[in-house]
C-alpha positions in Angstrom: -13.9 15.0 7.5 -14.8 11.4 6.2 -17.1 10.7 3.3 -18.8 7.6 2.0 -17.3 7.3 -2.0 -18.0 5.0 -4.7 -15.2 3.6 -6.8 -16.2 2.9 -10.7 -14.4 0.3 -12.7 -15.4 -1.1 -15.7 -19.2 -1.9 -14.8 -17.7 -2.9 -11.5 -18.7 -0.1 -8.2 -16.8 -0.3 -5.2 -17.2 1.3 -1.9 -14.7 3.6 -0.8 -14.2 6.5 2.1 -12.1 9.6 1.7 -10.5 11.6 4.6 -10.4 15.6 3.7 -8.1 17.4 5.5 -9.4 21.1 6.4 -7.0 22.9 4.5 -6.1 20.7 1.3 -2.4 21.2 0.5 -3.0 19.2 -3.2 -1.4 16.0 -1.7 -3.2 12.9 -1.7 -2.5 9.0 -1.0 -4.7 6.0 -1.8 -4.6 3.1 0.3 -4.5 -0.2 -0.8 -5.3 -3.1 2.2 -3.8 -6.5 1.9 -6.4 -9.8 1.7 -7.0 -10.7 5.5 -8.8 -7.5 6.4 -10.7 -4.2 4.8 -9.1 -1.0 4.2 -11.6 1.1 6.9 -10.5 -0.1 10.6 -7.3 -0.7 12.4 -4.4 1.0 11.6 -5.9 2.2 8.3 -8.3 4.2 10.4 -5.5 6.0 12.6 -3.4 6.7 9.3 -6.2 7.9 7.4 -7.0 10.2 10.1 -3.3 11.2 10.8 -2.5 12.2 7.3 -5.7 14.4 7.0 -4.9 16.3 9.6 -1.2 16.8 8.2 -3.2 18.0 4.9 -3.4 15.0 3.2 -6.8 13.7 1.3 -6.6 10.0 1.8 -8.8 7.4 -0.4 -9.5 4.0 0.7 -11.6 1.6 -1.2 -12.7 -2.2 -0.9 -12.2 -3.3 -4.3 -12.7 -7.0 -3.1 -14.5 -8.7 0.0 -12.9 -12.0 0.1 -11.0 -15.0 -2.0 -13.7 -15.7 -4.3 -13.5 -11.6 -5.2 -9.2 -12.0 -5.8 -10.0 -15.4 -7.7 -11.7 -13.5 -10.0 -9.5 -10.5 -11.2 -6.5 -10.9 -13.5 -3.6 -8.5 -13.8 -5.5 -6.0 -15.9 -8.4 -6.3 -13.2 -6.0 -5.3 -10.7 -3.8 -2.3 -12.6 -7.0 -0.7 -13.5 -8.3 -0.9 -10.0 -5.4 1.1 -9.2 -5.1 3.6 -12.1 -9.2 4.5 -11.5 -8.2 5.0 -7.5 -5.1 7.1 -8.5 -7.4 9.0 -10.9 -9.8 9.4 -8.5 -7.6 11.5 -6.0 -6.3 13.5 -8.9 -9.8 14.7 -10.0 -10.5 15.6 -6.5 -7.8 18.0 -6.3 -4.6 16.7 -5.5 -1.5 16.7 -7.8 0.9 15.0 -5.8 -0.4 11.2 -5.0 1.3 8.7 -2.8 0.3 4.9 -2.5 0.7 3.0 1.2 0.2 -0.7 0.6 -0.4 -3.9 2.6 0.9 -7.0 2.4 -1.0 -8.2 -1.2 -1.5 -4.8 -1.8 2.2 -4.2 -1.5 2.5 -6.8 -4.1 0.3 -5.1 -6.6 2.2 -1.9 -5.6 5.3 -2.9 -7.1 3.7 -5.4 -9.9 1.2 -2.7 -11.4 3.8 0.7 -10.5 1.6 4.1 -11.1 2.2 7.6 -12.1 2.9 8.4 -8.1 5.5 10.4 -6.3 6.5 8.0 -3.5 5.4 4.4 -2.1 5.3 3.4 1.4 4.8 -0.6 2.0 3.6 -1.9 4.9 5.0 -5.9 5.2 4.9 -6.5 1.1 3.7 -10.1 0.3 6.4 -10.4 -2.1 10.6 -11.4 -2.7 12.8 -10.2 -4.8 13.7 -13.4 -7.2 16.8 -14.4 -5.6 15.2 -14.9 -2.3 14.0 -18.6 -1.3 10.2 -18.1 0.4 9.9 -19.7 3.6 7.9 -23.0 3.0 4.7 -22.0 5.1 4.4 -18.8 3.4 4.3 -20.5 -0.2 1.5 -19.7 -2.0 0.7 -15.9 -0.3 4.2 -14.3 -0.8 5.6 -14.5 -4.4 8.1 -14.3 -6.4 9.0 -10.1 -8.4 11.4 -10.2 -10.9 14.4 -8.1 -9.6 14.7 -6.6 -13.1 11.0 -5.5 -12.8 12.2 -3.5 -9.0 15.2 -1.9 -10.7 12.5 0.2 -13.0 10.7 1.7 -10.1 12.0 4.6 -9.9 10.3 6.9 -7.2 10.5 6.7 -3.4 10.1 3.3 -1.4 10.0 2.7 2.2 9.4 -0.7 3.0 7.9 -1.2 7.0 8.2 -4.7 8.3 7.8 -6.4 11.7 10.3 -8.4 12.9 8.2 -11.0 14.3 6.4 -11.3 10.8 7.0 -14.9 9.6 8.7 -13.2 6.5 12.3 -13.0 7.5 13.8 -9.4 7.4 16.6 -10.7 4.8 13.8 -10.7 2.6 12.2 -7.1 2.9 16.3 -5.9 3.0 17.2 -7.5 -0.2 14.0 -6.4 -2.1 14.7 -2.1 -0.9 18.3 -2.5 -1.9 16.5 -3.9 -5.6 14.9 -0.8 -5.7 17.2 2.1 -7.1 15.5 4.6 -4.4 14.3 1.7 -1.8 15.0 1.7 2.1 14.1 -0.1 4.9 12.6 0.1 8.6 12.2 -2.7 10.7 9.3 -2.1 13.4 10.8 -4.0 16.5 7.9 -6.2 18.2 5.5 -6.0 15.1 4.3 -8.9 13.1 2.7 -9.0 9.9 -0.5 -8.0 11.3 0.5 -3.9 12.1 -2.0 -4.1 15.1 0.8 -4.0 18.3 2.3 -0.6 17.6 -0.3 1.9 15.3 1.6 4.8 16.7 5.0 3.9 15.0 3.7 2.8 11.8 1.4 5.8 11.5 4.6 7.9 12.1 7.2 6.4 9.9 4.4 6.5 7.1 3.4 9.9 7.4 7.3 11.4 7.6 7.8 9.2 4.2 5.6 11.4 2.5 5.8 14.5 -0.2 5.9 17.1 1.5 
């Protein structure tokens, strides 16, 4: 079951949709899209809908539209954005919440870490500091302190394509900062997760509390 949810931050309401499994198991995850595309189509969708039916209530919401929208926050904009969605799931029910991230929203993942049992990232816009950034990407993948990755303790798995412009060394170096960090390399994927929904879907829902 899907339902049309609002998001309140601040003065600031944001549309949202929530997949409900039939039988809740007290397990939730709230998605968190990257900047080149909405949190409600795509391989968002078919995880959504996969996790509800494996009992999971799954919150998605568009907490910006566009640049002009991400130009506007600041770091406090975005860690409360993600404390109110974490919230959110918890006062529906669940007790046990999991974030899966995209690309910028893998960034903010790791930048703004919540009170969550496990992370799954899908293509993280972000190195660990000791990793040069490929000159074309400058500017959309930056720089995490490798200190700041050490303190994440919970649950990472880090999904990246192997045709995404980001290097694999990169994605490698920042799970093995992570104290509980791993990596799987999707072959034939990019950074857009649109050739193989199937395999990302499945490697993402196994990563999950059980």
């Amino acid at each position: 079951m899907s339902e049309e949810v609002t998001l309140t931050v601040g003065g600031s309401a944001y549309p949202g949709r929530v997949n409900e499994p039939d039988e809740p198991t007290g397990r939730g995850v709230l998605v968190v899209p990257g900047t080149g595309h909405g949190p409600f189509g795509d391989v968002f969708l078919r995880f959504a809908r996969r996790a509800a039916d494996e009992g999971y209530t799954v919150a998605r919401f568009e907490t910006w539209l566009g640049p002009d929208d991400l130009k506007a926050k600041d770091d406090d904009d975005f860690r409360a954005d993600l404390e109110a969605g974490v919230e959110f799931l918890r006062e529906r029910g669940p007790s046990t919440v999991a974030v899966v991230a995209k690309s910028f929203g893998g960034r903010l993942a790791l930048e703004h870490p919540q009170d969550v049992e496990r992370m799954v990232l899908w293509a993280p816009a972000v190195v660990p500091g000791d990793i040069d950034t490929p000159e074309d990407l400058r500017g959309t993948v930056l720089s995490i302190d490798p200190a700041d990755l050490s303190a994440i303790d919970v649950p990472v798995r880090v999904l990246h394509g192997e045709e995404d412009a980001l290097p694999l060394d990169s994605p490698r170096r920042l799970a093995e900062h992570l104290p509980r960090g791993e990596l799987v390399a999707l072959p034939d994927e990019d950074h857009s997760f649109l050739r193989n929904h199937e395999r990302t879907v499945e490697e993402t829902v196994d990563f999950l509390p059980a």
